[in-house]
C-alpha positions as CSV (number, residue, x, y, z in Angstrom):
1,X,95.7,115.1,55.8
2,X,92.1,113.3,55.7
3,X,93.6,110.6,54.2
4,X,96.4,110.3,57.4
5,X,95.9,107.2,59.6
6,X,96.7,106.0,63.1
7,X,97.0,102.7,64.6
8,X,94.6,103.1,67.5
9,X,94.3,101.1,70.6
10,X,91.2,102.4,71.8
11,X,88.3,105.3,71.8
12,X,86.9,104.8,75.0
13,X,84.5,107.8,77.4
14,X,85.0,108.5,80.7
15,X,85.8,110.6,83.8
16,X,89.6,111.8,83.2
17,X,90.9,110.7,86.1
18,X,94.2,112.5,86.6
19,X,96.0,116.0,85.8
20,X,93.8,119.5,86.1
21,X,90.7,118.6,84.5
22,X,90.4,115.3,86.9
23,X,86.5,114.2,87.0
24,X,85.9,115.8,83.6
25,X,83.7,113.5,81.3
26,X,86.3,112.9,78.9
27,X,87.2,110.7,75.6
28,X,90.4,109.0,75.2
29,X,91.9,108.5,72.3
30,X,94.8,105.7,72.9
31,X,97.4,105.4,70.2
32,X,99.2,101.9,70.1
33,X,103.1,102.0,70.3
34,X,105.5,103.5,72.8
35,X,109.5,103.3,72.7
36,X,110.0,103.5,76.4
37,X,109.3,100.4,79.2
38,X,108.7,102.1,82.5
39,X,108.7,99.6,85.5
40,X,105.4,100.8,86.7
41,X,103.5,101.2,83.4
42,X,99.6,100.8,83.8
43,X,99.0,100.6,80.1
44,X,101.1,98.0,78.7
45,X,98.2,96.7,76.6
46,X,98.7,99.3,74.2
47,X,102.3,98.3,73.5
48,X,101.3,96.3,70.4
49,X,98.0,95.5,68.1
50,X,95.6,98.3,67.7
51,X,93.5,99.4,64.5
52,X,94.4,101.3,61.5
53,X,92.1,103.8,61.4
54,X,92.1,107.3,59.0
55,X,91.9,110.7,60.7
56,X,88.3,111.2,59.2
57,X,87.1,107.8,60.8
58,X,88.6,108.8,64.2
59,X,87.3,112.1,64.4
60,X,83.6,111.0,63.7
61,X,84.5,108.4,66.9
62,X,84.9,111.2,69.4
63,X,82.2,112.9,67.9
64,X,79.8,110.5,68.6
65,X,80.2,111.0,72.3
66,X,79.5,114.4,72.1
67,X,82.1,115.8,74.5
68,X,83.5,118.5,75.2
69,X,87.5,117.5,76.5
70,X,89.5,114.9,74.5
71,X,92.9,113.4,75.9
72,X,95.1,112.1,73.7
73,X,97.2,109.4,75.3
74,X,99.1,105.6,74.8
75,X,101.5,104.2,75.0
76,X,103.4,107.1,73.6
77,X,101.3,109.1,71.1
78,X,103.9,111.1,69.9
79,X,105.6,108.3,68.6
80,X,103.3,108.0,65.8
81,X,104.0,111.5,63.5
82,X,100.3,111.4,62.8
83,X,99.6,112.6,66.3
84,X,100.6,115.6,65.3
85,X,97.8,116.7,63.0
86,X,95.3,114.3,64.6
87,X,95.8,117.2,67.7
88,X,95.3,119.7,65.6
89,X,92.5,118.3,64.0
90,X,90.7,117.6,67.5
91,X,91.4,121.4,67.9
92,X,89.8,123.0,65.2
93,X,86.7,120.9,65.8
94,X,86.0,123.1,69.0
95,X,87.6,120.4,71.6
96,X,89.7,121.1,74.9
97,X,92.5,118.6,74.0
98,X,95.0,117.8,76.0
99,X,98.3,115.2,75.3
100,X,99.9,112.7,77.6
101,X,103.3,112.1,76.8
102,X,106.4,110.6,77.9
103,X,109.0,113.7,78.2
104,X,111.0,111.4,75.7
105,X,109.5,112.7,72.3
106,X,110.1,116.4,70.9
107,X,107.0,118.1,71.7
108,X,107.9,121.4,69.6
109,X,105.4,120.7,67.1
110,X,102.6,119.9,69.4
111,X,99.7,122.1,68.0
112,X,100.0,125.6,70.6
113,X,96.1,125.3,71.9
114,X,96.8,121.5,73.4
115,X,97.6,121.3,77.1
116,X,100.3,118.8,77.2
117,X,100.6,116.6,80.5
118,X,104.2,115.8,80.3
119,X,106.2,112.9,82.5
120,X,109.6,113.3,83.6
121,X,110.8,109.6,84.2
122,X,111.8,109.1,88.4
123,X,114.6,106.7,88.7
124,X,112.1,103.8,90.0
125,X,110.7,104.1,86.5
126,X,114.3,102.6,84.7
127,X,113.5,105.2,81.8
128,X,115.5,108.2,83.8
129,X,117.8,108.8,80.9
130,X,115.3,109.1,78.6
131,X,114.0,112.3,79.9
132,X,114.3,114.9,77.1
133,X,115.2,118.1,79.3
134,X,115.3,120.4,76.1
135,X,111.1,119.8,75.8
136,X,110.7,122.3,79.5
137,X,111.7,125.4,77.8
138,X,108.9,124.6,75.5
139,X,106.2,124.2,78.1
140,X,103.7,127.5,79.3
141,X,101.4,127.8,81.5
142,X,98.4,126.1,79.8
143,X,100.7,122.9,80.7
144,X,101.4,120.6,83.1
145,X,104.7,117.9,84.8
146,X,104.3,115.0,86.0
147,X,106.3,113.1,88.3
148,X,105.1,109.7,88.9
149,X,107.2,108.6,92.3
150,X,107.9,104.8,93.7
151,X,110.1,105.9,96.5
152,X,111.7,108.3,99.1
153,X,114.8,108.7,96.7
154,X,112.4,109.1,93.3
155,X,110.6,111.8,95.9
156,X,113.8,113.7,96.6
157,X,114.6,113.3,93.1
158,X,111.5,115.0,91.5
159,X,112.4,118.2,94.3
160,X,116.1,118.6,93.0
161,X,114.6,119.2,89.1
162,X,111.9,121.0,90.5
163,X,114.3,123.4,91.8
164,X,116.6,123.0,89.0
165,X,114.3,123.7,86.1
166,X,112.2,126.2,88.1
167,X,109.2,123.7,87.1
168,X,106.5,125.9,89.4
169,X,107.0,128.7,87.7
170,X,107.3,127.2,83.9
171,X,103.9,125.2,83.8
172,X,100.4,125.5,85.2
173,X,101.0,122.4,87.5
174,X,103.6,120.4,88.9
175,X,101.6,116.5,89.8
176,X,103.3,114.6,92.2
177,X,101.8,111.0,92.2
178,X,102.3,107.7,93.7
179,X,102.9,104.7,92.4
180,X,100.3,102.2,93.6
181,X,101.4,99.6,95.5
182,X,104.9,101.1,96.2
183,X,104.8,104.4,97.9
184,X,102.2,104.8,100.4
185,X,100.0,108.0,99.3
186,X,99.7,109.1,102.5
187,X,103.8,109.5,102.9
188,X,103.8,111.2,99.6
189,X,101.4,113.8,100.9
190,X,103.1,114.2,104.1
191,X,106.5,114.8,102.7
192,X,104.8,117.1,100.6
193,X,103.1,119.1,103.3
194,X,106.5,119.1,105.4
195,X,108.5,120.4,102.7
196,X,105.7,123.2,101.4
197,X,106.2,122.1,98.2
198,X,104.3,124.2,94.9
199,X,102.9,120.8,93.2
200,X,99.5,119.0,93.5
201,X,99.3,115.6,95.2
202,X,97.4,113.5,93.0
203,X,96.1,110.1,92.9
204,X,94.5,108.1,90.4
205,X,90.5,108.6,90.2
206,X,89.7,106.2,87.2
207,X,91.5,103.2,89.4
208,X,89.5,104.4,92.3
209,X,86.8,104.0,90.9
210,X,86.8,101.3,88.6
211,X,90.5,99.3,89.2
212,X,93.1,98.6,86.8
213,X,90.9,97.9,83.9
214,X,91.3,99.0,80.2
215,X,88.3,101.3,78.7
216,X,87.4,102.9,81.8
């Protein structure tokens, strides 16, 4: 496969700045392309464009940054069937990897030693029916959900399928996250204090820190 290639949007390094490894120097590796058009995307840039690049050329990228985590993320990376061995790859050359994905794609042949950071779409997002419910069974414990909410009704929502699918106990950790400049954080974390729930309030660090900027 060191002849497969990948239309890249950009190899940037940086503090990851959500999911379990938040504040991790981190490189991302952001694949162009993604089939879905959520209302509150962040990362429209990477819809289109991008560089061809081989496997070979982008694994001596994230080598050059000598780190030690790599996130894979888009758009939608698993919409390119490269990803595939591109994760792999990143494995075998002693990396923590972990995906960011839609919960739209298959994600059975994600490589076993990637932690995948899996979205299921709220109802703000407009992609709710794209949610691929089949791809939970398929998540463990080295894994995470993400619910990314714009509203009371997106909140109460993302607590009916996390007692439907038993999400707690199926993955490492359930992320509940606001979307800026529609749901106050501070009433996310409230109703998630009142109602005890098992998932981890989280906010975005990168946007904190440096805004809504590519690269960073």
């Amino acid at each position: 496969m060191s002849d497969a290639s990948l239309r890249i949007t950009e190899i940037f390094y940086s503090l990851q700045g959500e999911a379990r490894t938040i504040g991790l120097p981190t490189v991302f590796v952001r694949l162009t392309g993604c089939p879905l058009r959520c209302g509150y995307c962040d990362s429209e840039y990477a819809f289109y464009g991008g560089e061809r690049m081989l496997l070979t050329d982008i694994l001596a990228a994230v080598a050059n940054f000598n780190p030690r985590y790599i996130c894979v993320t888009g758009g939608e990376p698993l919409a390119q069937p490269n990803c595939l061995p591109l994760l792999s790859a990143l494995c075998d050359a002693g990396y923590s990897v972990s995906l960011e994905t839609s919960g739209a794609m298959d994600i059975a042949g994600v490589d076993a030693r990637v932690s995948t950071v899996m979205d299921l779409k709220s109802p703000s997002s407009g992609e709710v029916s794209k949610n691929r419910y089949e791809n939970i069974p398929l998540l463990a414990k080295k894994d995470q959900l993400k619910f990314v909410l714009g509203s009371r009704e997106d909140y109460d929502w993302a607590k009916f399928k996390l007692d439907e699918f038993g999400l707690a106990q199926q993955v490492g950790d359930v992320l509940f996250s606001p979307v800026h400049g529609e749901l106050a954080e501070r009433d996310l974390a409230d109703w998630i204090v009142e109602d005890n729930l098992p998932v981890r309030f989280q906010m975005q660090l990168h946007k904190l820190l440096w805004g809504d900027k590519p690269g960073v």
